[in-house]
N, C-alpha and C positions, 0 to 999 in steps of 0.2 A: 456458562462461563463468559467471562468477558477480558479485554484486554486493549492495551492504551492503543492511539490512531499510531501507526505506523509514518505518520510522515513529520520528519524531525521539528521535535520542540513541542508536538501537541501534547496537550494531554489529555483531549477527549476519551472517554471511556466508550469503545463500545462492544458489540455482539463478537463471539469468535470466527462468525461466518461472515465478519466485514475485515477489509485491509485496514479500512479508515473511517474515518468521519463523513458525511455527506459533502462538506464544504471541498477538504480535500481528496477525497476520491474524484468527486466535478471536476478538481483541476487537473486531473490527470489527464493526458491525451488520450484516445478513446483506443489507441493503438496498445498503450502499457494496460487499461483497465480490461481489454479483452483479452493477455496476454495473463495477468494476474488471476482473471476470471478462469480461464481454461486451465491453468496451474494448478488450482487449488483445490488443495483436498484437506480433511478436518484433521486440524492441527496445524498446519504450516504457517498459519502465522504467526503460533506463539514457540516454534522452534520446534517442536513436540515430533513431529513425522513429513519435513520437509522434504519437496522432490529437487530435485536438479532443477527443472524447469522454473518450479515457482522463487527459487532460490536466484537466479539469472533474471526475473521477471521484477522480482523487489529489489536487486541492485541496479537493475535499468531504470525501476521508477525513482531510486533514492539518485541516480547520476544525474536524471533530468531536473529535479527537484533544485540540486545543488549550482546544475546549468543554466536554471530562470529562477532563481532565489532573487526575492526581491520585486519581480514584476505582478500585473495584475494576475498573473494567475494564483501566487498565496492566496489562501483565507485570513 
């Protein structure tokens, strides 16, 4: 199964065992990508069987996201 890159406006398709896209998962700080990494269990990120944690993990990447909107770190 697959499903769209999680970080707003993409619409990269990919694997269910990815948050995102290569480009933007790279610009994640390595702090939210190890945070999302350890969250994650199969399904949460298409809403299916979401923990707490991975849920607190994807609002911290989407708050950062919305924090450097616009700088070199977009793809």
């Amino acid at each position: 199964m697959t499903h769209r890159c999680l970080w707003p406006g993409c619409t990269q398709i990919v694997g269910d065992d990815l948050w995102g896209c290569k480009p933007h998962w790279r610009a994640l700080p390595n702090n939210l990508r190890a945070w999302i990494g350890r969250a994650y269990r199969y399904g949460a990120d298409t809403g299916t069987h979401p923990t707490r944690s991975y849920v607190d993990a994807h609002r911290a990447a989407l708050a950062w996201i919305a924090e450097h909107e616009g700088e070199e770190h977009e793809a």
